[in-house]
C-alpha positions in Angstrom: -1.2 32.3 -62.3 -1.7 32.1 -58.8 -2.2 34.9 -56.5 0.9 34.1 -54.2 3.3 34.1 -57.3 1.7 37.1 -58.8 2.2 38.9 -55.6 5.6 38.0 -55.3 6.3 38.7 -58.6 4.6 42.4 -58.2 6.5 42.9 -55.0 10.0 42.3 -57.1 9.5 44.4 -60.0 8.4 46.8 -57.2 11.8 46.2 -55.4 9.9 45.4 -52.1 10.4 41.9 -51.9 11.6 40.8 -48.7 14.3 37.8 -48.5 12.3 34.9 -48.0 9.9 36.0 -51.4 13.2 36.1 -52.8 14.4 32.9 -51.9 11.5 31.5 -53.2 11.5 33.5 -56.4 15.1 32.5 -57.0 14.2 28.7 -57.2 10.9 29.0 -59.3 12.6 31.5 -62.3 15.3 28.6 -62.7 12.8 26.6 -64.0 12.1 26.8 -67.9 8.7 26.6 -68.1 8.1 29.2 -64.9 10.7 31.8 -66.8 8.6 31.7 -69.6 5.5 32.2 -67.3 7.8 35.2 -65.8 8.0 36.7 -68.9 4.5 37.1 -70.4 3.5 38.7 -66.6 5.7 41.3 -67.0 4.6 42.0 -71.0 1.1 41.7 -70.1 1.4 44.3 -66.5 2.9 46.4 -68.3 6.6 46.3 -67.4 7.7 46.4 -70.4 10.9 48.7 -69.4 12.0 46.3 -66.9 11.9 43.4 -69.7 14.0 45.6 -72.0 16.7 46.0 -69.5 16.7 42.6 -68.2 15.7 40.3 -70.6 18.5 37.3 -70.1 17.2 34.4 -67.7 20.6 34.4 -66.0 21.1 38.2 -65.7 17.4 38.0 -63.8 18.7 35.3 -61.8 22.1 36.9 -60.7 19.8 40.0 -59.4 17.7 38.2 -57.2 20.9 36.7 -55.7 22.5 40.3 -55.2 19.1 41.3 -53.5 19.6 38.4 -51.6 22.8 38.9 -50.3 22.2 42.9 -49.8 19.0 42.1 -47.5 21.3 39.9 -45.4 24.1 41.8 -45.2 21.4 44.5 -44.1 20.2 42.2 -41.5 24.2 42.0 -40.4 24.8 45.2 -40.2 21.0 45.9 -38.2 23.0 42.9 -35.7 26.5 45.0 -35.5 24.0 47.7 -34.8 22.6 46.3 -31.9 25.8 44.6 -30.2 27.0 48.3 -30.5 24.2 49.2 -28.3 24.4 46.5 -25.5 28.3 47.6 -25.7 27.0 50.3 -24.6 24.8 49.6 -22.1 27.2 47.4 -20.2 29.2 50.5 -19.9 26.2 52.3 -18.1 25.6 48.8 -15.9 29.8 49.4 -15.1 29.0 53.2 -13.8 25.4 52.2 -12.1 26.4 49.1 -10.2 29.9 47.7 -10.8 29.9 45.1 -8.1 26.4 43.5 -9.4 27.9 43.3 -12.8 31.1 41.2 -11.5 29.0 38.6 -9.2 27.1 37.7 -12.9 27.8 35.0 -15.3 29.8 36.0 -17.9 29.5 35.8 -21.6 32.1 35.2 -23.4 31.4 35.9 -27.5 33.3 33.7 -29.5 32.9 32.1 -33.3 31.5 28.6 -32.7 34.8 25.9 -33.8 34.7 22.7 -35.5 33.6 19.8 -33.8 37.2 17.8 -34.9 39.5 20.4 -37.1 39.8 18.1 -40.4 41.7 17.7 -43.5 40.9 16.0 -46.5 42.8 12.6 -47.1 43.8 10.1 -49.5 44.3 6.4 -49.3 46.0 4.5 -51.5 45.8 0.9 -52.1 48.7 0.5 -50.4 47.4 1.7 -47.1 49.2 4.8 -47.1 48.0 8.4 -46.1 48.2 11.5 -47.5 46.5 14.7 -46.5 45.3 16.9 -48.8 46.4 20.6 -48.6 43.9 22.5 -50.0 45.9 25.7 -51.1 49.0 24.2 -52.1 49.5 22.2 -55.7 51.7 19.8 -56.1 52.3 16.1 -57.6 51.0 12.7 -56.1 53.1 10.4 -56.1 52.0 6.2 -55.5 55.0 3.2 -55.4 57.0 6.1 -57.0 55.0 7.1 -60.3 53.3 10.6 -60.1 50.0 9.5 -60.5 47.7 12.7 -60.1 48.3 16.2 -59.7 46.6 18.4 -57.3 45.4 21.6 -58.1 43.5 24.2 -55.0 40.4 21.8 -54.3 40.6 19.3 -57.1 42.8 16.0 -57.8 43.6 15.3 -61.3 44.6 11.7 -62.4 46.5 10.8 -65.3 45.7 9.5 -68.3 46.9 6.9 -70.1 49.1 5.3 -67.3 50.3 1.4 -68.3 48.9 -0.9 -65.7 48.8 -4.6 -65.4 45.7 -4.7 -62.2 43.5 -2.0 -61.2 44.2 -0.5 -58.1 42.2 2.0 -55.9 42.7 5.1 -54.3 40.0 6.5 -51.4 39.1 10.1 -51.5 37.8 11.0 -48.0 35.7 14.3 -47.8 35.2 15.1 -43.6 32.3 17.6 -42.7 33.1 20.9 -43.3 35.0 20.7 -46.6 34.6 20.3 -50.1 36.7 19.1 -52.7 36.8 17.4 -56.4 38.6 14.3 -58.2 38.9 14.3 -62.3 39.4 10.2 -62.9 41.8 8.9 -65.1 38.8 8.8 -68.2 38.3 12.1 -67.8 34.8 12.2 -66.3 34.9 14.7 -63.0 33.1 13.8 -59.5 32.2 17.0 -57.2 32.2 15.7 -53.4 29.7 17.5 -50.8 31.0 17.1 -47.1 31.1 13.6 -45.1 31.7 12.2 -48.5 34.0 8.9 -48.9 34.8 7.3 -52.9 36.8 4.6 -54.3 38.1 4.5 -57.5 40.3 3.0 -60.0 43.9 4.7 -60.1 43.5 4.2 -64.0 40.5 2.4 -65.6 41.5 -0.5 -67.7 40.5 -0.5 -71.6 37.5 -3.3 -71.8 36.7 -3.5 -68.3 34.0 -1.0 -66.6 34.5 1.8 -64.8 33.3 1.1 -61.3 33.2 3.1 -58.1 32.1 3.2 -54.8 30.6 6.3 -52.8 29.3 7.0 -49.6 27.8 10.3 -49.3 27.1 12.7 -52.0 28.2 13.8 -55.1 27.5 15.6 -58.5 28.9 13.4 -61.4 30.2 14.9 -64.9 30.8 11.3 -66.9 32.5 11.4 -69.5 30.9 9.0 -72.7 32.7 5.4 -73.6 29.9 3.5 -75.2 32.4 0.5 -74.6 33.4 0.9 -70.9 30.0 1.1 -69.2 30.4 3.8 -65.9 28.8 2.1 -62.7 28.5 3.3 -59.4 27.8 1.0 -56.3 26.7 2.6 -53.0 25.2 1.0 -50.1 22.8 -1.1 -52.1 22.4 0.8 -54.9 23.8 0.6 -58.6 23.7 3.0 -61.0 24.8 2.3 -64.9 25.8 5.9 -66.1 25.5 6.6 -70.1 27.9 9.5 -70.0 25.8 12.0 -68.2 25.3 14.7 -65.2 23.6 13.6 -62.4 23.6 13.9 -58.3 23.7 11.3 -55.8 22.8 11.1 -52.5 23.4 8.0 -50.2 24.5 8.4 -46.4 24.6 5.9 -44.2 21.9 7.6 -42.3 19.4 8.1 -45.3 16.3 5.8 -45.5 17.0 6.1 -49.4 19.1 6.6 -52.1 18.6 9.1 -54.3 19.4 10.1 -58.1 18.8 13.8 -59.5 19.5 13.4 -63.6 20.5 16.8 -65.1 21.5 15.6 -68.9 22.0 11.9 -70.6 20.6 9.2 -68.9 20.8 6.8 -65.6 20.1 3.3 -65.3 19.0 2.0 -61.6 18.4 -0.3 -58.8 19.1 -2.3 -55.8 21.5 -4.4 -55.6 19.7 -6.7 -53.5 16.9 -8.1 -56.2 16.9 -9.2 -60.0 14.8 -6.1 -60.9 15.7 -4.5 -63.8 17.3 -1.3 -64.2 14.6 1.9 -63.5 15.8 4.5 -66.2 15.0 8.0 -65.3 15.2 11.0 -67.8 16.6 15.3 -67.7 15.0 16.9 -64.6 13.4 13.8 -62.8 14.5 12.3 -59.4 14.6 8.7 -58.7 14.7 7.7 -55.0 15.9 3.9 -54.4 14.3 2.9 -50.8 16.8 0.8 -48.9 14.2 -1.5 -47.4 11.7 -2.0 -49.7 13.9 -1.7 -52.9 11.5 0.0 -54.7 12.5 3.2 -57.3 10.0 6.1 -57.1 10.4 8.2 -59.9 9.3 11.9 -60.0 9.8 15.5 -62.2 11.8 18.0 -59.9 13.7 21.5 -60.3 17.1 19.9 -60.1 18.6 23.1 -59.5 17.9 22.6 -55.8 19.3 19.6 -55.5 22.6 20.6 -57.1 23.2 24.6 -56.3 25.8 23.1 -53.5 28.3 22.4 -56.6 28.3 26.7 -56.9 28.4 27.2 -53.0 24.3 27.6 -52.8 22.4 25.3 -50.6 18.8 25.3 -50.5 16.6 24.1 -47.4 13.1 23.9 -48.9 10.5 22.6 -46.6 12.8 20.9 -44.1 12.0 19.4 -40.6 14.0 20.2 -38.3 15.9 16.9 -37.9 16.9 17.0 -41.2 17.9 21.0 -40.6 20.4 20.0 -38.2 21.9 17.0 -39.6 22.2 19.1 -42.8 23.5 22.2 -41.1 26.4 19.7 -39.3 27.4 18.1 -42.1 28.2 21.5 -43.5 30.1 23.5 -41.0 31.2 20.4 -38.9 29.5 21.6 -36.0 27.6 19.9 -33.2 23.5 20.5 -32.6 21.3 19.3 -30.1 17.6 20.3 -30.5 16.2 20.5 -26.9 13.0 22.5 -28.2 10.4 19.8 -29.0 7.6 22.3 -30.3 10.0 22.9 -33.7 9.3 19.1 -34.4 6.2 19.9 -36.5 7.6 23.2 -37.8 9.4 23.2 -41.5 12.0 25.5 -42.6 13.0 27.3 -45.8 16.8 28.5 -46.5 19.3 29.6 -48.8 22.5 29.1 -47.4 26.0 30.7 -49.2 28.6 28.4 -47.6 31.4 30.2 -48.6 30.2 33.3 -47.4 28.3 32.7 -44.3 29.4 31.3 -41.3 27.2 29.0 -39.1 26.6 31.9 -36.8 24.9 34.1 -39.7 22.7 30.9 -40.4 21.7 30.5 -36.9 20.4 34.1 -36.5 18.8 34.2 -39.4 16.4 31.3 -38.2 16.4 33.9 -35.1 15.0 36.6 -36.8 12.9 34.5 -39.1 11.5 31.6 -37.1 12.3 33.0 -33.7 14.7 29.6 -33.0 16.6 30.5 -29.5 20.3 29.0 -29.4 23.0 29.1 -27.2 26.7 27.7 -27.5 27.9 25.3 -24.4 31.4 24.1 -24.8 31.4 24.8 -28.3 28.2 22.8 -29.0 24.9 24.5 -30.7 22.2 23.6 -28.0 18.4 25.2 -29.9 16.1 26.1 -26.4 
């Protein structure tokens, strides 16, 4: 084992980790092979009580989250702390020298707002549309059939609907949100932010199931070894064999990528008469858009899919990436007028639904010293 991880581990069982050995401790236990390492270090050191009380993979897991979030909402309540204080000491400024105080620039403090409040929407094939409430539930209806029902944050279609043609519906998923569809076989599509699909109102019995994305997306299929599952996306296909995977394809993205998490994935571009690259559990297959060449490699998939439960991870990101990321999230605007960070890469776990833009800001304060200020509601990094 290497000294880093053994150090890390030590520092854990020790409860003196601090939150960035954490993070990183949080993505290598997922990983099968590591847990198993995990476990004979703490049999042969001698922690054999800890083992005892903790010896489920997902109970060990679900602790290092909780230390997690207790070190940050330390670091938030260390921040109250100290906004307290210069609360204070504007109140000594008022009493010393009222008049200098008045002729300053003042700050107002304020949460940082969307770029362009948004809702999620639906188009039909018909043109028409209809935004999506996120806390209410009610029927959809298209040319007067109910044709889905809506549920908090997913769409459900129904099954087994007559139809003649296929028609499509477009599920558009702005920055800042998040928000499911369960298609008419059954199979279930999770859709990150600035994500756009098209899909079949009802699939037809002996045709394929095709759909179109733009964005990203965790995919449940459901199995029809007659009624092959494609996806098309800028390029790419993908022939799906009733599987989980992740894919990634935005407009902006030099590649398309594929993170398989069970079954199997067939793909390739478009663009050629290559055949289809298959790809097996726990490897990622990236699709370059120019080249058209599939590069296949083992990953923890874990990080590539912890945004389904609210978790996203930032492992060795540059800072380009960083902001377009951390946009795409919140639906904020970032302009990066600090060109020494250009070389610099950052590592982050982000809970969405728990922490706002401003507590991920000041933790790559505190932890990589990155100075911000908000102009006119826009992030500008000094």
């Amino acid at each position: 084992m290497k000294d880093s991880i053994a150090k890390i581990l030590v520092n854990f069982l020790n409860n003196q980790s601090n939150i960035e050995e954490l993070e990183f401790l949080l993505d290598w236990i997922e990983d099968s092979n590591n847990y198993q390492t995990f476990q004979k270090y703490i049999s042969v050191h001698h922690f054999s009580n800890w083992a005892m009380n903790q010896s489920d993979q997902e109970k060990i897991i679900n602790e290092i989250k909780n230390k997690i979030k207790s070190q940050k909402q330390k670091k938030r309540v260390s921040s109250f702390r100290y906004l307290k204080l210069t609360k204070y000491a504007a109140i000594v400024l008022l009493s010393v020298g009222l008049g200098y105080y008045l002729n300053q620039p003042q700050i107002e403090l304020k949460p940082i707002e969307e770029v362009v409040p948004t809702k999620v929407t639906l188009e039909t094939s018909e043109g028409e549309q209809i935004i999506i409430e996120e806390s209410s539930n009610e029927l959809i209806e298209i040319e007067g059939k109910v044709t889905a029902k809506r549920k908090s944050k997913t769409i459900t279609y129904e099954k087994n609907l007559e139809v003649k043609e296929l028609k499509y519906n477009t599920l558009n998923v702005p920055y800042g949100k998040r928000f499911n569809v369960e298609l008419s076989d059954g199979s279930v599509v999770y859709l990150n932010s600035g994500t756009s699909i098209k899909f079949p109102v009802q699939f037809m019995e002996g045709k394929d199931r095709e759909i179109e994305i733009e964005g990203e997306a965790f995919f449940d299929v459901a199995h029809d070894e007659n009624n092959t599952f494609r996806v098309r996306s800028n390029g790419a296909i993908l022939e799906v064999y009733g599987t989980k995977f992740n894919f990634k394809n935005f407009p902006e993205d030099p590649f398309s990528e594929i993170i398989l998490t069970e079954g199997s994935v067939g793909v390739k571009s478009d663009l050629n008469d290559k055949e289809m690259v298959r790809i097996k559990p726990s490897f990622k297959a990236k699709l370059n858009k120019s080249g058209n060449d599939v590069e296949v490699t083992q990953v923890n998939t874990k990080l590539y899919t912890s945004w389904i439960d609210g978790r996203v991870v930032f492992r060795n990101e540059n800072i380009d990436n960083l902001i377009m990321k951390l946009e795409r999230l919140y639906n904020v605007s970032i302009t990066n007028n600090n060109q020494n960070l250009s070389n610099n890469f950052f590592n982050a776990t982000i809970y969405v639904e728990n922490e706002t833009i401003e507590d991920v800001l000041n933790y790559l304060k505190e932890v990589y010293s990155i100075d911000y200020q908000v102009v006119k509601n826009k992030i500008i990094i000094k």
